[in-house]
C-alpha positions as CSV (number, residue, x, y, z in Angstrom):
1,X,65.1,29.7,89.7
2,X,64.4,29.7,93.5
3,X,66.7,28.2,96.1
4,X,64.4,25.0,96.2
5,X,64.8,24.4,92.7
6,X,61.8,24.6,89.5
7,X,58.7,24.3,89.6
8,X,57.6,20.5,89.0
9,X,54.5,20.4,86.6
10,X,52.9,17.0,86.2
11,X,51.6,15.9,83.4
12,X,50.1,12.4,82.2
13,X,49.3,10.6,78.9
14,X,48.9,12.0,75.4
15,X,46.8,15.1,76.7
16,X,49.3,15.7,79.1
17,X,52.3,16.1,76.3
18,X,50.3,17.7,74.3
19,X,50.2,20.7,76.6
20,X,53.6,20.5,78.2
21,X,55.6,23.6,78.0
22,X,59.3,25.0,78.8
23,X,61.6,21.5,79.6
24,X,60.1,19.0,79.1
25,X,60.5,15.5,80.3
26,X,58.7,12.7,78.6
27,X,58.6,9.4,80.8
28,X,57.9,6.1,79.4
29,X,59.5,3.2,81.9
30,X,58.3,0.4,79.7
31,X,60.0,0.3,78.1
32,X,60.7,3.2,75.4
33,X,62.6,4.9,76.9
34,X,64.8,2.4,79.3
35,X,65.6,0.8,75.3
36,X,67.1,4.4,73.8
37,X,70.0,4.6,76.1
38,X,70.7,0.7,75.2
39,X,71.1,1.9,71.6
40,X,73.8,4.1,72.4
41,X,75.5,1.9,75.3
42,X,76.1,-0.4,72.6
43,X,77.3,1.9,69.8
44,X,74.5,2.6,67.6
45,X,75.9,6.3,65.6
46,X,72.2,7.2,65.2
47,X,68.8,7.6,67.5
48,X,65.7,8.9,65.4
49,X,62.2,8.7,66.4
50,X,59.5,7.6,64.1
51,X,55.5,7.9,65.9
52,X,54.2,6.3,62.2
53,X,55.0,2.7,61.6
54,X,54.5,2.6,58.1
55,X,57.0,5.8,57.4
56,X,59.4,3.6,59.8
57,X,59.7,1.0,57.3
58,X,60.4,3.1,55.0
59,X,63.3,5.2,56.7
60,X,64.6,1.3,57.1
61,X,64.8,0.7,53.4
62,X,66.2,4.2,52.7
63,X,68.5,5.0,55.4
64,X,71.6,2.5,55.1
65,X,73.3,0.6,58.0
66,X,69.7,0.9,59.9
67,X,67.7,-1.2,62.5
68,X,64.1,-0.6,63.4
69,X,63.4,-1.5,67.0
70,X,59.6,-1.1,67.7
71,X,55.4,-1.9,68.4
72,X,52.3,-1.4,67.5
73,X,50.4,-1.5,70.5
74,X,53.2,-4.1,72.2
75,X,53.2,-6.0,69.4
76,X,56.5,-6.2,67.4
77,X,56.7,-3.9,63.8
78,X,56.0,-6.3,60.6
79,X,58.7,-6.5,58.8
80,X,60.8,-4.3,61.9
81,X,64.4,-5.8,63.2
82,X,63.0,-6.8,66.9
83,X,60.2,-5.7,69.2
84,X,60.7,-2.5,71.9
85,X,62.4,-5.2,74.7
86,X,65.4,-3.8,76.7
87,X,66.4,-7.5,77.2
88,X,66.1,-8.5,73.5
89,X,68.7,-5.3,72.5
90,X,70.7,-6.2,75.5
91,X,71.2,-9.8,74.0
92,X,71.8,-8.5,70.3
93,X,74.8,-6.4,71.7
94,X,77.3,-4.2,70.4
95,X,78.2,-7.0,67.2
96,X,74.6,-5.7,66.2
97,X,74.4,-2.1,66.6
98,X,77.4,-0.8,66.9
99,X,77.8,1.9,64.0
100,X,74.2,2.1,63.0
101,X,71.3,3.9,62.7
102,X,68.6,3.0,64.9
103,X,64.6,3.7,64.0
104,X,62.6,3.5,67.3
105,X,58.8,3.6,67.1
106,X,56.9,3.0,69.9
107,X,52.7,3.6,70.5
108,X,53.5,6.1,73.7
109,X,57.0,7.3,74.6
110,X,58.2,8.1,71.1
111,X,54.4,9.4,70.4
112,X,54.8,11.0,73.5
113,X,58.0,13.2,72.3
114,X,56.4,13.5,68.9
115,X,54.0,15.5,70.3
116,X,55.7,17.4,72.4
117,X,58.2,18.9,70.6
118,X,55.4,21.3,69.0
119,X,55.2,23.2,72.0
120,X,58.0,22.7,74.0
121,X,61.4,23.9,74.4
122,X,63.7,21.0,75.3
123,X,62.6,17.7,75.4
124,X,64.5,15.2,77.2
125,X,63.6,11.2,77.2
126,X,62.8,9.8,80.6
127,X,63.0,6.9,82.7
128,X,64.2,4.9,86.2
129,X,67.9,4.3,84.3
130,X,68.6,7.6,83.3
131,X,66.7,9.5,86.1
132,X,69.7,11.2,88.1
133,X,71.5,12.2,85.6
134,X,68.0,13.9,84.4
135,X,67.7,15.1,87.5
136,X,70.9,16.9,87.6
137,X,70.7,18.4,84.2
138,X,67.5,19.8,85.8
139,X,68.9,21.3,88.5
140,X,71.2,23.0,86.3
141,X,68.9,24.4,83.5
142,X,68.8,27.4,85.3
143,X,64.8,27.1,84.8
144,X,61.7,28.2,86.8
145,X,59.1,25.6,85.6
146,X,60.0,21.6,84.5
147,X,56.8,19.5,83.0
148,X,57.1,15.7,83.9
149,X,54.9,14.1,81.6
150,X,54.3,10.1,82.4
151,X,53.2,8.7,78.8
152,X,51.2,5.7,80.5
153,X,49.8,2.9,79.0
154,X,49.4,3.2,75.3
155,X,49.4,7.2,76.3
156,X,45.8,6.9,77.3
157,X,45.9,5.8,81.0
158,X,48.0,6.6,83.8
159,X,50.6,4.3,84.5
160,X,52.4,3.4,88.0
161,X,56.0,2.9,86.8
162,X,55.8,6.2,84.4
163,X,54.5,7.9,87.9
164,X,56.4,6.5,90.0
165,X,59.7,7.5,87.6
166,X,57.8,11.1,87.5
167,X,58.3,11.0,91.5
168,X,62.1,10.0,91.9
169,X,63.2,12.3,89.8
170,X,61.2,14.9,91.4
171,X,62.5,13.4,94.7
172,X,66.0,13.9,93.4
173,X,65.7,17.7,92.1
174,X,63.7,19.0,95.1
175,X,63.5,16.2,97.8
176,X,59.9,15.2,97.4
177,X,59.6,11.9,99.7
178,X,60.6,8.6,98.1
179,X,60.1,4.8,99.0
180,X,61.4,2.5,96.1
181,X,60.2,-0.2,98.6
182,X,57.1,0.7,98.1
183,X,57.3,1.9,94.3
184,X,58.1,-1.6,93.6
185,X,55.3,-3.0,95.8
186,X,52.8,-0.7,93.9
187,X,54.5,-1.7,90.1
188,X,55.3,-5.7,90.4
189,X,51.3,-6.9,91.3
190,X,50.2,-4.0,88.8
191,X,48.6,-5.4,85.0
192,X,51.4,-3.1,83.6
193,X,54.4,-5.5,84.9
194,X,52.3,-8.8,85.3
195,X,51.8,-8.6,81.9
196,X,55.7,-9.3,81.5
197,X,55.6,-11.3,84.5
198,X,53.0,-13.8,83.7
199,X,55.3,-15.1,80.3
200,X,52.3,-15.3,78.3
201,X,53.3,-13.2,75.2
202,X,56.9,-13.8,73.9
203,X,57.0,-10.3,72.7
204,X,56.8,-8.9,76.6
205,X,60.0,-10.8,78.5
206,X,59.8,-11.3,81.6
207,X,62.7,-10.1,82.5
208,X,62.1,-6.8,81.2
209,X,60.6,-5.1,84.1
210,X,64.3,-6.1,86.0
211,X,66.2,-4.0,83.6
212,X,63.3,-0.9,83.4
213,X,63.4,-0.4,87.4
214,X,66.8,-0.4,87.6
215,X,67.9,3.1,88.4
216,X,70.3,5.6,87.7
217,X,72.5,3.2,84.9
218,X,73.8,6.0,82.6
219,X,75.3,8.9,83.4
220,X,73.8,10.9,80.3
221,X,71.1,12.6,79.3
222,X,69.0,12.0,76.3
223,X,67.0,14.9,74.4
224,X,65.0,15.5,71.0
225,X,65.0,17.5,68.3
226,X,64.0,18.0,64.9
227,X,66.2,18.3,62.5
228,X,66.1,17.5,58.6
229,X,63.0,16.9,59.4
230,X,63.0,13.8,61.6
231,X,63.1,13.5,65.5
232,X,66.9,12.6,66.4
233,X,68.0,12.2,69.7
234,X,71.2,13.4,70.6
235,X,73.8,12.6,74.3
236,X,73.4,15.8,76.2
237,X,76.1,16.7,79.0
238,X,76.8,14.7,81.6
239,X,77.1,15.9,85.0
240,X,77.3,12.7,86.9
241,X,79.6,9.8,87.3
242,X,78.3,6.2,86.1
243,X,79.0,3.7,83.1
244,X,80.5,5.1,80.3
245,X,78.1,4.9,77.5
């Protein structure tokens, strides 16, 4: 690794994690991957990742003391616990999952790891609240080459918060110019936030987008891997200070 630090690679969309190789870091602001870390701040035992909805169900009604947190294309998962809305686990709580299994599906971040984990060699979950601690763990892999791969919407079109995530975190490992002025200028009057904003949908809060650019919340690092055959996401080192998960 040179003095400057890796090689940032950027990637985008389904195509883009598809083809991402080495460390990989799959991006998905909202709000896949601002929700995971919620599941373990509140004391859920076990994260797995399921890309088909219908096999989710099912790891529901096999797997005891489990929730499934999830969409279908935004809309909430028939006959799931709750939709993929950071506020709607932050109001459940600890009384809800602390000690449980959690089943997270979701139509581009959890797709997005799904796919990646063919190819790559670590995959770690990204977004705005984990992003320095992400960052750090970078730094640290001892690693030439990182892939930062921004799932956007519905992982077939470029999004601004999944980019704009993709840049801090390349700010913070090699010191790539940053504005979160601006970042939230470009986001907030975007379709991808107004969507939230407007109110129109009760399955997109509005105060969703609050919580998913917040940054740097946890202090941990989240990655995937297959094991038993299902995607379970495990804490990895931390190397920053923060809120204890």
């Amino acid at each position: 690794m040179s003095l400057r630090g890796p090689e940032i690679i950027r990637k985008s969309c389904l195509e883009g994690a598809r083809s991402a190789e080495g460390l990989v870091v799959i991006i998905d602001v909202f709000r896949a991957f601002t929700c995971t870390p919620l599941f373990f701040h509140f004391g859920a035992e076990r994260v797995i990742l399921e890309a088909d909805p219908d096999k989710a169900i099912t790891l529901k009604h096999d797997l005891p003391h489990s929730v499934l947190v999830g969409e279908v294309d935004e809309v909430p998962i028939k006959g799931g616990d709750m939709g993929n809305s950071p506020v709607e686990i932050i109001l459940k709580g600890s009384s809800f999952f602390k000690g449980k299994t959690v089943i997270h599906r979701t139509t581009a971040g959890v797709i997005g790891v799904t796919v990646a984990l063919g190819r790559a060699a670590q995959v770690i979950l990204g977004s705005f609240v984990m992003a320095q601690a992400i960052a750090e763990f970078i730094k640290r892999s001892n690693t030439d080459k990182v892939a930062l791969v921004a799932m956007g919407t519905r992982a077939k079109a470029p999004a601004p918060e999944d980019e704009a995530c993709a840049d801090y975190i390349e700010h913070l490992v090699n010191g790539k110019s940053y504005d979160h002025v601006e970042v939230l200028k470009q986001i907030l009057f975007q379709e991808t936030a107004q969507k939230f904003i407007m109110g129109k949908r009760p399955y997109l809060p509005r105060e969703d987008p609050v919580f998913c650019l917040q940054r740097d919340l946890f202090n941990y690092v989240l990655m995937a891997d297959r094991e038993d055959g299902l995607v379970q996401i495990r804490k990895a080192i931390s190397f920053i200070s923060g809120p204890k998960s």
